[in-house]
C-alpha positions as CSV (number, residue, x, y, z in Angstrom):
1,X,135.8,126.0,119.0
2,X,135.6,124.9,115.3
3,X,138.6,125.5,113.0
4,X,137.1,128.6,111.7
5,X,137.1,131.1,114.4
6,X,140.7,130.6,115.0
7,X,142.0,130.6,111.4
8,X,145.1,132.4,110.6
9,X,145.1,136.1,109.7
10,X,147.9,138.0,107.8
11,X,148.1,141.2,107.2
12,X,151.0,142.5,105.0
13,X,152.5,145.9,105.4
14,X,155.5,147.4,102.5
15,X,158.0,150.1,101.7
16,X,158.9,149.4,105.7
17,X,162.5,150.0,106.8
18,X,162.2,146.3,108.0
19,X,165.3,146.7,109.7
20,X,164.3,148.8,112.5
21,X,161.1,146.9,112.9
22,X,160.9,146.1,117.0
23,X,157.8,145.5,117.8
24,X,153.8,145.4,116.4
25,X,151.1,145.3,118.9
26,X,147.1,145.7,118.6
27,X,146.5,149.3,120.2
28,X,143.1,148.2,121.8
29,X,144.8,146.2,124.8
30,X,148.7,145.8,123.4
31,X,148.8,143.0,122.8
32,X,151.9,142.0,121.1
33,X,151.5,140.4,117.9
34,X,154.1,138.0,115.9
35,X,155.7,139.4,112.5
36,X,158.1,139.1,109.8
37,X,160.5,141.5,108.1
38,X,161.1,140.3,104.5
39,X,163.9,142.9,102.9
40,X,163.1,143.5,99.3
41,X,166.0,141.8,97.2
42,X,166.3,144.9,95.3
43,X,167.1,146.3,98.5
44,X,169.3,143.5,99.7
45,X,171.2,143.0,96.1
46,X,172.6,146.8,96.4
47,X,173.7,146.9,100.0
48,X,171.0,148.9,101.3
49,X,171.9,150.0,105.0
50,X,168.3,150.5,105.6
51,X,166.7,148.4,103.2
52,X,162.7,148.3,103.3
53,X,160.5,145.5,102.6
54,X,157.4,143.8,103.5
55,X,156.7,143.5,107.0
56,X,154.1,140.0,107.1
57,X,151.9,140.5,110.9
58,X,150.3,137.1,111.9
59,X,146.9,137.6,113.6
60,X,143.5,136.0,114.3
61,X,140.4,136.6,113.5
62,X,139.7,138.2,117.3
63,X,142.9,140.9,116.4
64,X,141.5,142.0,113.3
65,X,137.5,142.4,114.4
66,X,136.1,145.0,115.6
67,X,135.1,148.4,113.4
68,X,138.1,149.5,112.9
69,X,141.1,147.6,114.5
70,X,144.5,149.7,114.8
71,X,148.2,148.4,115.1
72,X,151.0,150.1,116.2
73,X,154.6,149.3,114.2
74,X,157.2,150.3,116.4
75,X,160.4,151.2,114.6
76,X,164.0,152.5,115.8
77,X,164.8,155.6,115.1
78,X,167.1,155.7,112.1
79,X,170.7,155.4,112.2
80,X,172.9,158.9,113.2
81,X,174.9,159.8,110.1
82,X,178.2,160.3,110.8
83,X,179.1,164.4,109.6
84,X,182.6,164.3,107.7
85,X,182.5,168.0,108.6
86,X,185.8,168.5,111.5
87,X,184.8,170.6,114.3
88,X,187.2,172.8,115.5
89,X,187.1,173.8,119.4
């Protein structure tokens, strides 16, 4: 197979809450796909709970072909916020 039908792919992905990131997959057959959550510094620098970033998907040529390939980015629901309200019974 030469070098050029397996060359590296990335596709880039930002203002994600890359925190919650847990998992990227190609929707056609589900395939999971590798990835990295890079937090802005911004984001980082100001103790951001939830900071967002870029989220950096690795892929090959075969992921991304097709018409019109879609990915699915699954994220964790955000964190509960904690009510300083006191309930009374």
């Amino acid at each position: 197979m030469p070098a050029a039908d397996c060359a590296a792919l990335t596709l880039v992905l930002r203002d994600i809450p890359v925190n919650r990131v847990r998992s990227v997959r190609r929707l056609s057959d589900a395939r999971l796909l590798q990835w990295t959550a890079v937090p802005a510094l911004p984001e980082v620098h100001r103790g951001a709970v939830d900071p967002r970033g870029e989220l950096v998907i690795a892929m090959t040529e075969d992921d991304a072909a097709g018409l019109c390939p879609v990915f699915a980015v699954d994220l964790a629901p955000p964190q509960a916020r904690l009510s300083t309200r006191r309930l009374t019974p």
